[in-house]
Each structure stands twice: as C-alpha cells, then as structure tokens.
C-alpha positions in Angstrom: -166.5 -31.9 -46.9 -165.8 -35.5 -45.7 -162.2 -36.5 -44.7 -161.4 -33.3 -42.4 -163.5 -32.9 -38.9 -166.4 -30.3 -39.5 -167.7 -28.0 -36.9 -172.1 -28.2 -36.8 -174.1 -26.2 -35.8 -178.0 -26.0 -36.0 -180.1 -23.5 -36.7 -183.6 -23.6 -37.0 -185.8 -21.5 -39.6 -187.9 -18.7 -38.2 -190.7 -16.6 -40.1 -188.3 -13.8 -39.6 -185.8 -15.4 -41.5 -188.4 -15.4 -44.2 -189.2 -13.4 -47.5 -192.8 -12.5 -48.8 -192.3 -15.6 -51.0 -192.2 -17.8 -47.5 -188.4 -18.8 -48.2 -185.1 -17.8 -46.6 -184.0 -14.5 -47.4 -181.0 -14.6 -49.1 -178.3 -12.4 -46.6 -179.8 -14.8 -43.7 -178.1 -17.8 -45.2 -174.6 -15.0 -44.2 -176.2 -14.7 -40.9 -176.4 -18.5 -40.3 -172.6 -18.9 -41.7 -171.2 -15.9 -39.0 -173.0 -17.7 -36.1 -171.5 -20.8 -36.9 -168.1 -19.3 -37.3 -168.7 -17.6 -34.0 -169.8 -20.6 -32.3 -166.7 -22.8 -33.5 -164.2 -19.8 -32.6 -166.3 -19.9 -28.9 -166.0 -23.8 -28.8 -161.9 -23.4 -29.3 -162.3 -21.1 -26.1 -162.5 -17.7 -27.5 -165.0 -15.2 -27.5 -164.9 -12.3 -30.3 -165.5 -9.6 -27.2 -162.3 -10.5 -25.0 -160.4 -10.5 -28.3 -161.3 -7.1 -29.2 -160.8 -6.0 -25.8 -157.9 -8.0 -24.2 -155.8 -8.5 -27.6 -157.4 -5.4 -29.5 -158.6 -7.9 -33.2 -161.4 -8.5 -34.6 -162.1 -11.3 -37.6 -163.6 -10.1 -40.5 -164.9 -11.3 -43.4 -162.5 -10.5 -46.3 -164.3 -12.5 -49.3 -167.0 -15.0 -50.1 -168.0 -17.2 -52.9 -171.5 -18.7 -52.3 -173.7 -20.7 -54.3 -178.0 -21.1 -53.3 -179.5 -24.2 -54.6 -182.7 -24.4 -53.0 -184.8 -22.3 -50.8 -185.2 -23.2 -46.8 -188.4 -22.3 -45.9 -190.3 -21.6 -42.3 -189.8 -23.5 -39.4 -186.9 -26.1 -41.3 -184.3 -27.3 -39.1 -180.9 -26.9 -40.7 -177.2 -27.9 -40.1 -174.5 -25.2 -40.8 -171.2 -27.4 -41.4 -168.1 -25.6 -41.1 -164.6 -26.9 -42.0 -161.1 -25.0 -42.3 -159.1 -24.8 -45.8 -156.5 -23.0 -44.6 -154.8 -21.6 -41.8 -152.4 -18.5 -42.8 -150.7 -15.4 -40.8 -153.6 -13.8 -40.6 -156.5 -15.5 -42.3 -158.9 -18.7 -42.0 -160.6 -19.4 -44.9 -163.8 -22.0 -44.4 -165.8 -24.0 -46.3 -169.6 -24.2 -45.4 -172.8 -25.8 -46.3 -176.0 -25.5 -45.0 -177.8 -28.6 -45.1 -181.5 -29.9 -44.4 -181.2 -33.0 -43.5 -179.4 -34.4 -46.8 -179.9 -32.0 -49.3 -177.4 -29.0 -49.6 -179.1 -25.5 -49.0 -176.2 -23.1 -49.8 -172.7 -23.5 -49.8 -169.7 -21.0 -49.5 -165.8 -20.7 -48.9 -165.2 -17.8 -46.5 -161.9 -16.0 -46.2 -161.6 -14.2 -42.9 -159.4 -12.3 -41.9 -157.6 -11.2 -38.3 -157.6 -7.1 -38.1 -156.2 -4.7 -35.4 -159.6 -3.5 -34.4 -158.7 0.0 -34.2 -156.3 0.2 -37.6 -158.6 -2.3 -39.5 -155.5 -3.8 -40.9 -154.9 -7.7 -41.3 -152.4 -8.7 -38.6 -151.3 -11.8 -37.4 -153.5 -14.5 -35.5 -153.1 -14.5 -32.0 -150.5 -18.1 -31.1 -153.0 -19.1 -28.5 -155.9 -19.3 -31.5 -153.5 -21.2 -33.8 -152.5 -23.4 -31.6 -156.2 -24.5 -30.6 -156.7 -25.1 -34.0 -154.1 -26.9 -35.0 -155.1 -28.8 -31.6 -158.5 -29.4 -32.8 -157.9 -30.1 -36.4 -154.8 -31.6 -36.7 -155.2 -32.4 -40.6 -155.1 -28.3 -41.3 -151.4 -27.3 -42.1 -150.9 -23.7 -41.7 -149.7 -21.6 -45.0 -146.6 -19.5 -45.5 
C-alpha cells in the first residue's frame, strides 16, 4: 500500500467482537472495513445520510476479495488502512488492511458501488464526491 496516501483509522478490539475461541469473528473484520470507508467518505465532507436524502444514493458494496492471516484477539488495537484503486462512473474500489501494529490482520480490495437508493441501480457519483477525491488523492486517475 505504500506510494499512494492511505486513509487510517483505528479500531480497537472489544469482547463483542469476539468468538468463543477469544478471536475476532470473522464478518467483524467487514464491519471494521465499512467504518473505515464511512469515516474517509465523512472526512471528504460527506455523510452517507444527507446523500441518501439530499441526492437520493447510497454506496454499496458490490464485491470483495479478502484474505485472514491471523486472528485479532480481545482488547488489540488495530489500524484499518484504506487506499483507492480506482475511481470510475459509478464505483470506488479500495484496498484495505487491517494491521496490529506491523503485522497484517486481514486484507481485502472492495468494489463499491454508487446506487439510486430507491432503484438500487449503479448510477453515476455525485461531481462534488469526485472532485474531493481527486482533491485529496491526486495520484487516483479516474477510469472510462
């Protein structure tokens, strides 16, 4: 993930997050990934609420590819690093690792997608949201 800016964001483990075995349960690693998403689209300046209600979208996940290699447990203190692969019409697609301290939890790329909220059909980003981005991470060229 080195060479393009990353988005962190921490998240600590809590015995909730936990299975009988005293690790992370596997769909909270997802969990960890949509708050960081959420928290980078909210540090560009937009929260997922007004977008549903002022511009009528929603960003959903459209498909994953993840990858554990080895278990958080209780009360850890992790990273979730978040980068952008590409910028299209209508979709962001991320790469992100969860880290404790050096060693690499879980990593995924994350296609997501813009939808009319009501049709549930891919439509294209709002120009305001590209344009933070390509703001904020000047490297990302968007995709035809």
């Amino acid at each position: 993930m080195a060479g393009v800016e990353e988005f962190l964001w921490p998240v600590r483990v809590y015995y909730e997050d936990t299975d009988g075995g005293g690790v992370v349960y596997h769909a909270n690693y997802l969990k960890f990934m949509e708050r960081a998403r959420t928290e980078w689209l909210r540090s560009l300046g937009f929260e997922q609420t007004e977008l549903r209600t002022r511009d009528g979208i929603l960003f959903v996940v459209h498909d994953m590819q993840i990858q554990f290699r080895k278990p958080a447990r209780f009360n850890d203190e992790l990273v979730v690093k978040s980068r952008l692969l590409k910028v299209g019409r209508s979709l962001l697609q991320f790469e992100q690792v969860i880290l404790h301290g050096d060693v690499c939890m879980t990593e995924a790329v994350v296609d997501v997608v813009c939808i009319d909220a009501e049709r549930f059909r891919p439509v294209s980003m709002p120009a305001a949201i590209k344009q933070a981005i390509s703001s904020s991470l000047p490297k990302i060229q968007p995709i035809t």
